[in-house]
C-alpha positions, 0 to 999 in steps of 0.5 A: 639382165639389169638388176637395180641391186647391182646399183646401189652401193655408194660411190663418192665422185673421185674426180674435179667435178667443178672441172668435169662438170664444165668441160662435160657442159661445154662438150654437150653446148657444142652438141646442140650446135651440131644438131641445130646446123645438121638439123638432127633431133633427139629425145632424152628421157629420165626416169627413176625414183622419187628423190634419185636427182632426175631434176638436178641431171636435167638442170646441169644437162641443159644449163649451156644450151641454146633455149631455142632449141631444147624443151623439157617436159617434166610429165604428171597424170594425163589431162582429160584431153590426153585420155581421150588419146593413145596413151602414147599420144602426148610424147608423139606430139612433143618430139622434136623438131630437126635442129632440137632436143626434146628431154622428158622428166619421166616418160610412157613408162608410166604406163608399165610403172606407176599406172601399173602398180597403182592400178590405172591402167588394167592387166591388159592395158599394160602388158600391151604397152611393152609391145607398144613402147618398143614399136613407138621408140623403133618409129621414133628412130627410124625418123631419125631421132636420137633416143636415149633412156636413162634410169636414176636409182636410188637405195631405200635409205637414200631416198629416205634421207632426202625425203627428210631433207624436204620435210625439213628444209622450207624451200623444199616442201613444194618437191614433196607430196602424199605420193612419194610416200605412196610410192615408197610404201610400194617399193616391191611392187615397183622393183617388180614393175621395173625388173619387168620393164627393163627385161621387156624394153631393153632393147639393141636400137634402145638400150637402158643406162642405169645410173646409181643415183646415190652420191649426186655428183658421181650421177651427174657426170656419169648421166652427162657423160651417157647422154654426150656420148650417145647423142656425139655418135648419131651426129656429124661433129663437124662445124659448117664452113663460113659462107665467103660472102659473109666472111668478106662483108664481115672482115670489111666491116669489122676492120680486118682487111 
């Protein structure tokens, strides 16, 4: 059973991250290819703390890939148009099409998390969802897409220090508000919300991969690596062949016969 605990400890990246970080961009660029050309679709979805670095992992995660055929959805409170839905219906509406991959910056978790703990969502409603969750994302793969569930933690006193850090640094202020401070002050019950979660949602088609969010860089690789790993194993890694037509005209054109 996954306990966050286990996760905090503090563990400097030790490797070349410059290096790493390239090579893992340039294996994740390749990926994307093959899901283009092999029309596959995947889903990665993040979610984790306020402050654990879930945009910074998005960022590095996608900085090599193709715009054409990536989405990032980061998601907030439903509008008026999505409570008139399913709770699960914005995330059903945002799946990928074949050849794409669609990344979430928090998820229908939300309906066991933070709309559990803040009460905008009844007792009922949210026990329900565990059972909901599980049949949306066993659907979502037996469609044939790929999913992968990561969850960034952070300890208390690191998300401290980069709350202080966007107290103090100007071009920061936009990523703060009254709700991190809200959170914050919930932290047990979010720990209970979570443990819940991971003990109802961990499933063997959908499992959870909990990266320690405290040292930046150890989390991106490790995120990456996750994320590479998973989607390499549900895709063929095998580039197409030129079509001979094309490869005749273009050698012929370019000079090279």
């Amino acid at each position: 059973m996954i306990q966050l605990a286990e996760y905090e400890k503090t563990r400097p990246y030790k490797g070349h991250y410059k290096r790493d970080l390239a090579a893992l961009q340039a294996r994740l660029e390749r990926i994307l290819v093959a899901h283009i050309v092999h029309g596959r679709r995947a889903v990665v979805m993040l979610e984790g703390w306020d402050a654990a670095g879930k945009g910074g992992i998005i960022q590095r995660l996608t900085a090599d890939w193709d715009p054409r055929h990536f989405e990032v959805y980061p998601i907030s409170a439903p509008t008026a148009v999505e409570k008139a839905h399913d709770f699960l219906w914005r995330f059903r509406t945002r799946l990928p099409q074949p050849g794409n991959i669609t990344v979430f910056d928090r998820s229908w978790y939300g309906r066991v998390l933070v709309e559990r703990v803040e009460g905008y969502a009844n007792e009922d409603e949210w026990r329900r969802a565990y059972d909901e969750i599980n049949a949306f994302e066993a659907e979502t793969m037996e469609q044939g897409v790929t999913l992968v569930k990561l969850f960034v933690h952070v300890s208390q006193a690191e998300q401290d220090k980069r709350l202080e850090d966007r107290l103090d640094d100007p071009w920061k202020h936009w990523k703060t508000g009254l709700d991190d401070y809200r959170n914050r002050a919930r932290r047990a019950d979010y720990l209970e919300a979570m443990h819940d979660m991971f003990a109802r949602t961990d499933t063997g088609g959908a499992p959870w991969t909990v990266v320690n969010g405290n040292d930046k860089k150890a989390a991106r690789i490790h995120a990456l690596t996750a994320v590479a790993d998973a989607l390499e194993a549900r895709v063929d890694m095998t580039p197409p062949s030129l079509d001979p037509e094309l490869k005749r005209v273009a050698r012929t054109a370019l000079g090279l016969d």
